[in-house]
C-alpha positions as CSV (number, residue, x, y, z in Angstrom):
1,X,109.8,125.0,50.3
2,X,109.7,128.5,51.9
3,X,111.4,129.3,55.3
4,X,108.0,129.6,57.2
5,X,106.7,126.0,55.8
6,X,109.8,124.6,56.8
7,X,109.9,125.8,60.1
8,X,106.2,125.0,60.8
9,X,107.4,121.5,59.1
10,X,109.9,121.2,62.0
11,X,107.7,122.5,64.8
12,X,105.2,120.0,63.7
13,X,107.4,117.0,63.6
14,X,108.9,118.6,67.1
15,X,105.3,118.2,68.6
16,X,104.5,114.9,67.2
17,X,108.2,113.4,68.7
18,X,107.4,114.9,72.2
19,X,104.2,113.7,72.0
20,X,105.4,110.2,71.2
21,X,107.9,110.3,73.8
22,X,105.4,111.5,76.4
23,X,103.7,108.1,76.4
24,X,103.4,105.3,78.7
25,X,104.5,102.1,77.4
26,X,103.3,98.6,78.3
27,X,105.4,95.4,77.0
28,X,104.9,91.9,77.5
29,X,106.3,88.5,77.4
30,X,105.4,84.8,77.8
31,X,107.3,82.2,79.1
32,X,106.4,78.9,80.4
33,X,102.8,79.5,80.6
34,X,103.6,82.8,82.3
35,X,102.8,86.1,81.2
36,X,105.1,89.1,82.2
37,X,103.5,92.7,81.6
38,X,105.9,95.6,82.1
39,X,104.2,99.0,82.8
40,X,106.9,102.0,82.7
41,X,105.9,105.6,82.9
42,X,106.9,108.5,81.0
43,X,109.8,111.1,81.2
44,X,111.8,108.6,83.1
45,X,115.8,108.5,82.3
46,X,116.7,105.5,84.5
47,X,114.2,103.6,86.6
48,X,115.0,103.3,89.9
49,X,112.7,100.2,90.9
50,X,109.8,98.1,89.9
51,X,107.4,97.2,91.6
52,X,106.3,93.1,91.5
53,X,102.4,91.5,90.7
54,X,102.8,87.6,90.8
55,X,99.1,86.8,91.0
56,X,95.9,88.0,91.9
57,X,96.0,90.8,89.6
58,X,95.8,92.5,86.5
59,X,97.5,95.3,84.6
60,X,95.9,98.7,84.8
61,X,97.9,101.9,83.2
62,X,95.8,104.1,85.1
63,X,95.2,103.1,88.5
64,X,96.9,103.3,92.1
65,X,100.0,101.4,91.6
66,X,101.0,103.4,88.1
67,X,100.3,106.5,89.6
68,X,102.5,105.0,93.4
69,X,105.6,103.8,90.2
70,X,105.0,107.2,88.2
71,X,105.8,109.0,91.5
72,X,108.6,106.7,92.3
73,X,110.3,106.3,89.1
74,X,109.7,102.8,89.1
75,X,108.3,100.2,86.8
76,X,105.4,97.8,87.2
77,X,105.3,94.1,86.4
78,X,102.4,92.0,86.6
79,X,102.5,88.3,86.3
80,X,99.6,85.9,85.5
81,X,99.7,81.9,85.3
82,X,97.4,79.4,85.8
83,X,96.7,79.4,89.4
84,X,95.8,75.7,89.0
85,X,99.4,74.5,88.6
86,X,102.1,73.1,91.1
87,X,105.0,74.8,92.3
88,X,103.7,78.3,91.5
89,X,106.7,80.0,92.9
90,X,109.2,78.2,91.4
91,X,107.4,78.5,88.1
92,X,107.1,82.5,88.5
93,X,110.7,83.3,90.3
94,X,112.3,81.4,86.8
95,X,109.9,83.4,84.4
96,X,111.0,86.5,86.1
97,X,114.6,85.9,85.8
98,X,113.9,85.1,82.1
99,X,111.6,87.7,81.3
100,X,113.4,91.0,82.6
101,X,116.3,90.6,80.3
102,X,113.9,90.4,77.5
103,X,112.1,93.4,78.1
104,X,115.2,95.0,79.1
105,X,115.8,94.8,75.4
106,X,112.3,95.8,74.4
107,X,112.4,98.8,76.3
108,X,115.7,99.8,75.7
109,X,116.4,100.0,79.1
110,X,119.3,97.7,80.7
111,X,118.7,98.5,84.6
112,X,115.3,96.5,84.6
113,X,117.7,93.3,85.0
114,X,119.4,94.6,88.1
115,X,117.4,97.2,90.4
116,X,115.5,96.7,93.3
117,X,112.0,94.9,93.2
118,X,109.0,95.9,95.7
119,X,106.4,93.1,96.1
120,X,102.7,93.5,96.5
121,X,100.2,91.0,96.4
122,X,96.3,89.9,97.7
123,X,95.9,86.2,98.9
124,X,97.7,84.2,96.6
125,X,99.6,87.3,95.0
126,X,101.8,86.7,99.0
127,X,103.7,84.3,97.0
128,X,105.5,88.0,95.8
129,X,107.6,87.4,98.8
130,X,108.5,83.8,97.9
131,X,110.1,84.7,94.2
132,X,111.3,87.6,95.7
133,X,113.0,85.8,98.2
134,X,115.3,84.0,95.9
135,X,116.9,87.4,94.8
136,X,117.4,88.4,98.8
137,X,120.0,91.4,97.2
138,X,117.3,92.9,95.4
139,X,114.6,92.8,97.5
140,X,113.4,96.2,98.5
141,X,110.4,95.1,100.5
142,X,106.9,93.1,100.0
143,X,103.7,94.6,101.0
144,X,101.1,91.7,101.7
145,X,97.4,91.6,102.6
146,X,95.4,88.5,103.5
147,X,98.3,85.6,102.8
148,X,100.4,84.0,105.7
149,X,102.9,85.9,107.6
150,X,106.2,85.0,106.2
151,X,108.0,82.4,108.5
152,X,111.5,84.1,109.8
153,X,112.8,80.4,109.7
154,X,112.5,79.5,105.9
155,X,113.7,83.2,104.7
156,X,116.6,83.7,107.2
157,X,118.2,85.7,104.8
158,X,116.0,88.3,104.6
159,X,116.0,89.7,108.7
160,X,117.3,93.3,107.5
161,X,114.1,93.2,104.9
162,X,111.2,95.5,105.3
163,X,108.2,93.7,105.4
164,X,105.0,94.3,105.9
165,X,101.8,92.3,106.6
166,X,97.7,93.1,106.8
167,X,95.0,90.6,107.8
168,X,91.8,90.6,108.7
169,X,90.5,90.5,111.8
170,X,86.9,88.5,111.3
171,X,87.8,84.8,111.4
172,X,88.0,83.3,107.6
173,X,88.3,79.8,106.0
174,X,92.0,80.5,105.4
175,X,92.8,80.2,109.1
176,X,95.6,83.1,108.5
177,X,94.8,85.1,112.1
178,X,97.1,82.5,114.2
179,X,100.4,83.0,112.3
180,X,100.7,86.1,114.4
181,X,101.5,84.3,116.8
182,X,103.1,81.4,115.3
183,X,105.0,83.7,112.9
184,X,105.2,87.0,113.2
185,X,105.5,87.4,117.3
186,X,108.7,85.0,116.8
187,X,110.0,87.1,113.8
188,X,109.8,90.0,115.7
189,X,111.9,88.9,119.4
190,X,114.5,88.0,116.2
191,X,114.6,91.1,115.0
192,X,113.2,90.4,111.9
193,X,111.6,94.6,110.7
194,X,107.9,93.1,110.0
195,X,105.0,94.9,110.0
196,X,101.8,94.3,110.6
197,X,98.1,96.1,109.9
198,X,95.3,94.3,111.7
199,X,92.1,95.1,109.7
200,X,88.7,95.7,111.7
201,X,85.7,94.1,110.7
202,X,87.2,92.6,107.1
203,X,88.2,89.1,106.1
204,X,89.4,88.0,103.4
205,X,89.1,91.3,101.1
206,X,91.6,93.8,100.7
207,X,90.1,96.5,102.2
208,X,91.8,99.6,103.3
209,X,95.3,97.8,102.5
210,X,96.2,100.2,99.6
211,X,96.5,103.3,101.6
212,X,98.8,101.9,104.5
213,X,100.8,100.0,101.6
214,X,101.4,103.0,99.6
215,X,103.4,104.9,102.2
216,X,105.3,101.8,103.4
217,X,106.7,101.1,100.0
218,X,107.7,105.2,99.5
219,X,109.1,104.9,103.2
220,X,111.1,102.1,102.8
221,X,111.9,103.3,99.5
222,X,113.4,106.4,100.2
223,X,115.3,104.4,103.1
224,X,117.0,102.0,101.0
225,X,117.4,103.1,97.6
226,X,120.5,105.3,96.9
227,X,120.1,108.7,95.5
228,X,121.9,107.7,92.1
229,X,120.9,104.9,90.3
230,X,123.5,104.6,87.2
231,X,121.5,101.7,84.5
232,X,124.7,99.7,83.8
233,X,125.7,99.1,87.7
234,X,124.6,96.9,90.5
235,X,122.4,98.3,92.6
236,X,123.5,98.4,96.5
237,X,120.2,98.8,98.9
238,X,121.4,100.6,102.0
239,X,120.0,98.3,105.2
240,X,117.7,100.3,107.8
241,X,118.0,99.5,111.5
242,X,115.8,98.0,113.9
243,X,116.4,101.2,116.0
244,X,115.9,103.7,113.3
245,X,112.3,102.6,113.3
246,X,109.0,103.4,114.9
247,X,107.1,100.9,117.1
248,X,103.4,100.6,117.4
249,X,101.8,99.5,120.2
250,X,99.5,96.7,119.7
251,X,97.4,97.0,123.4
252,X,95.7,100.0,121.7
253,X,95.3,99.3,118.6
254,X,91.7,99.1,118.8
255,X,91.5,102.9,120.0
256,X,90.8,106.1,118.4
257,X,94.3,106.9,118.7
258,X,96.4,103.8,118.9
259,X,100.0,104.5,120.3
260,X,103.4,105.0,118.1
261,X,107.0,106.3,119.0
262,X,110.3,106.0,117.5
263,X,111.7,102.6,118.6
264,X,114.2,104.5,121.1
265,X,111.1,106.1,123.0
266,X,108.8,103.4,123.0
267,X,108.4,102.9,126.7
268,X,106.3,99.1,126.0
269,X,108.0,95.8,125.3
270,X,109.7,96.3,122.3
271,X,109.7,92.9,120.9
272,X,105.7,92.8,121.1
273,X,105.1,96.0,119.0
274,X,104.6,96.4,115.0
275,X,107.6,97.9,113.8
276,X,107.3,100.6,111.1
277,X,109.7,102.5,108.8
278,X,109.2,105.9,110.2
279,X,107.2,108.5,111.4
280,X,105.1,108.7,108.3
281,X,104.3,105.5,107.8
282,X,103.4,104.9,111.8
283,X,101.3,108.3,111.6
284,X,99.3,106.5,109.1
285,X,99.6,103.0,110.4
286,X,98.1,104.6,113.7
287,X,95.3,105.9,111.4
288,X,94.3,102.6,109.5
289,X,94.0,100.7,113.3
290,X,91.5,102.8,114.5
291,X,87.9,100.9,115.2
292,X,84.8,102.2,114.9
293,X,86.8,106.2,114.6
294,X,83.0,108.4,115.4
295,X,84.9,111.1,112.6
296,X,85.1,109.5,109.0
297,X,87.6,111.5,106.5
298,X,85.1,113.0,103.5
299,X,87.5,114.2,99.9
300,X,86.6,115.7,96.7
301,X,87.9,116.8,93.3
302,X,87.1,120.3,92.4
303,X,85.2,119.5,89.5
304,X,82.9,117.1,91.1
305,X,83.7,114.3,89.6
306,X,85.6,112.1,92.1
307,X,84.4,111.7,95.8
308,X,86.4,109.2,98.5
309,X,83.1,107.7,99.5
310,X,81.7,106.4,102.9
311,X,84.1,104.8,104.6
312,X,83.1,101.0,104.7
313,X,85.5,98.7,106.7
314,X,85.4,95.8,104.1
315,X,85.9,98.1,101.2
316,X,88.8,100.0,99.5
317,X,88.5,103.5,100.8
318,X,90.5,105.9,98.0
319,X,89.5,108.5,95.0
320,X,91.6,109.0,91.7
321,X,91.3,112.5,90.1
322,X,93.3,114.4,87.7
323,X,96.7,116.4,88.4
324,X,95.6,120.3,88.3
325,X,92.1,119.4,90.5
326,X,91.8,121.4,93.8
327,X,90.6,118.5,96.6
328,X,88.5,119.7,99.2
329,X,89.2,118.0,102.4
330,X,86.5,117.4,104.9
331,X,85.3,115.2,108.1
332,X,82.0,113.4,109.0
333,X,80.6,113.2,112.1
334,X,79.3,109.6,112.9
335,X,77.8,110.2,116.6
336,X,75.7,113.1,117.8
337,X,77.4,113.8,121.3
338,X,81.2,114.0,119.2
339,X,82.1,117.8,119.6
340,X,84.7,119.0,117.5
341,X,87.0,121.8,118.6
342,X,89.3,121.3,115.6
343,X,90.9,119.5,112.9
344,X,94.0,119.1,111.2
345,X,94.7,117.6,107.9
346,X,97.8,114.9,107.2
347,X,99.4,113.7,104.1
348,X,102.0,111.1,105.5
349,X,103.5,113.1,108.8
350,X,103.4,116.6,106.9
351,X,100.5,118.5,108.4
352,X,98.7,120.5,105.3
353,X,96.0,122.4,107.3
354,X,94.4,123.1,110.8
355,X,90.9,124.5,110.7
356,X,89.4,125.1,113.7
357,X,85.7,126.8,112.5
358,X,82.4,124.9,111.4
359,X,82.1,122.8,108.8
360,X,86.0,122.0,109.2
361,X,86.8,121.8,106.1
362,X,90.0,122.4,103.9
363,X,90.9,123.1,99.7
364,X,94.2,121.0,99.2
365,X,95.6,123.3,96.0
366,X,96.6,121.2,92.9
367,X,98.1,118.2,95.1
368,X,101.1,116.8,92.9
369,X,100.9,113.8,91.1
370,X,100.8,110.3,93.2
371,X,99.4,108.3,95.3
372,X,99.1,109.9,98.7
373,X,97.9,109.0,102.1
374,X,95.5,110.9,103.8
375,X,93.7,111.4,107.5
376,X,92.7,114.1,110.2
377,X,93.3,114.3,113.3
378,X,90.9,115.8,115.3
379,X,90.6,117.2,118.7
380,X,87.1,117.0,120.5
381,X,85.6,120.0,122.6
382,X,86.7,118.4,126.0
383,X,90.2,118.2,124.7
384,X,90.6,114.5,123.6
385,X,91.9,114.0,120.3
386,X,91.1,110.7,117.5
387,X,92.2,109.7,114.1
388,X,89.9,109.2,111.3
389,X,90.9,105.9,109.0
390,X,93.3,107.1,106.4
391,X,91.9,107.0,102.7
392,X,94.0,106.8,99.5
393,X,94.1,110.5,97.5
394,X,95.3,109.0,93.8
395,X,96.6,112.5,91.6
396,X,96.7,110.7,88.3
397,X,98.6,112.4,85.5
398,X,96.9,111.7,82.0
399,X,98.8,110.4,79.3
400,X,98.4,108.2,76.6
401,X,99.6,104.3,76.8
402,X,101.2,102.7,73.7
403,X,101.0,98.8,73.9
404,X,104.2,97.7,72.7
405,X,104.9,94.4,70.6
């Protein structure tokens, strides 16, 4: 074989390794009736988290939560059962604990049976914050739309948890509205560092939920989770304080610009307002209360092919498009007499743009990969200034997914 074949030879084999390498890898496992999928993005050396699926849901490699775990470092683990049975969370918290060592092995990657687990769930997929509950130490946070409002009494041990709740707010046969007052109103005068997103004009769908959960979890996340995590080692989640928080205020949450501070300037009653991570995640909890907002956010990829949509309060309000795309940012105007003098583009707290010319609108260059929350703030000719609703920007990163045995 000459020199040049045999380099080519190598370069070839070289290609065909990365290539390998640069692929997404689902595995699986059944126990009990339970299956356990385990979604882990590429290029990753140690994963820092996972994020948690107990019901209500089913595995996508290329979707919100991937993209929100690719961005992270984390894994993603989605659990199905039959929804029929008894004792659900008991039945799911033991298939956990017996699954992750498993695919540890699969996957070749020990620190799945020890880092920190981020719960998400839809209706029944609450029950995320009952498994999780067992394994208080490991517990980063839950993110939960349309379930009951966890009751400070039966989960004592998790006051210094994150937590973070959405409902509806049109009446529904699940009779979930009252535990804000029955549970989360008593959590909070305890202490207890709950959330909550109060959903205008949706019942029991989940809405706009996505966009406030994403930031929570990447909040909390870069709250809690050291910078280090080493795959053979315990990992120790650092607590956040009451007072390190923001507070929003609940008497205007219906207006176009609901109220937030950090907890140590919030001038209400403390123990009566939704408590929030940080700025970033209040800036865009403040953007997902508005009602009725007369300026709707309007996004789209460069090459036309994704668009956000109308905003529609009972529907999920986000685009996916691929990394590399330019997004143009824009607004709608939803009532004739609404002047605008200017408008200013958000991503979290970071402020991307501030147009202040007709039509208003703004090229976001190649936004990196993730899932990333989005509103504008606008200001009105007679000086009064309104939030749009915050929709979900998804910069997904193609790759190739290898289903593993």
């Amino acid at each position: 074989m000459s020199v040049r074949v045999l380099l080519l030879t190598t370069l070839a084999l070289l290609l065909i390794t990365s290539t390998l390498k640069a692929q997404d890898r689902i595995f699986s496992h059944e126990t009990d009736g339970v299956q356990v999928q385990l979604f882990l993005p590429e290029g990753v050396e140690v994963y820092r988290g996972l994020l948690l699926h107990v019901a209500n849901y089913r595995m996508n490699p290329s979707n919100r939560w991937t993209e929100l775990a690719r961005e992270l470092q984390f894994g993603h683990v989605v659990m199905q059962m039959d929804m029929r049975r008894n004792q659900r969370p008991r039945i799911l918290a033991q298939a956990l604990r017996v699954s992750l060592p498993v695919l540890a092995e699969k996957s070749g990657h020990p620190e799945l049976q020890r880092i920190p687990l981020a719960g998400l769930g839809h209706s029944a997929g609450g029950m995320a914050l009952n498994v999780l509950a067992q394994t208080p130490e490991r517990m980063l946070t839950t993110t939960i739309d349309c379930s009951w409002v966890g009751n400070s009494e039966q989960f004592p041990q998790l006051k210094n948890t994150p937590m973070l709740f959405t409902l509806g707010a049109i009446p529904d046969g699940f009779n979930m509205i009252p535990a804000i007052e029955e549970r989360y109103d008593p959590a909070r005068r305890k202490g207890f560092l709950y959330g909550l997103g109060f959903e205008w004009d949706k019942a029991h769908t989940f809405g706009n939920a996505g966009t406030l959960f994403a930031q929570w979890i990447k909040s909390v996340a870069a709250e809690r989770l050291p910078e280090a995590v080493n795959r053979d080692e315990e990992v120790k989640l650092k607590d956040i304080a009451e007072e390190d928080g923001w507070l929003g205020d609940r008497e205007t949450w219906e207006s176009h610009l609901p109220t937030v501070a950090p907890w140590r300037e919030y001038e209400g009653d403390k123990s009566k307002a939704v408590w929030l991570p940080d700025r970033a995640t209040a800036y865009i909890w403040r953007a997902y209360q508005v009602r009725d907002s007369p300026v709707h956010l309007t996004a789209s990829s460069d090459d036309g092919k994704a668009r956000l949509g109308r905003f529609r309060p009972r529907r999920e309000f986000q685009m996916m498009t691929d990394l590399g795309q330019d997004v143009s940012l824009g607004v709608s105007i939803e009532q004739d007499e609404v002047k605008l003098q200017k408008v200013q583009y958000f991503v979290g707290d970071k402020r991307i743009a501030e147009v202040t010319e007709a039509p208003y609108t703004f090229t976001w260059p190649s936004p990196p990969q993730g899932a990333h929350s989005v509103f504008a703030l606008y200001t009105t000719e007679d000086g009064k200034q309104g939030t749009t609703n915050p929709g979900l920007i998804v910069i997904r990163k193609p790759v190739k997914v290898e289903v593993m045995e």
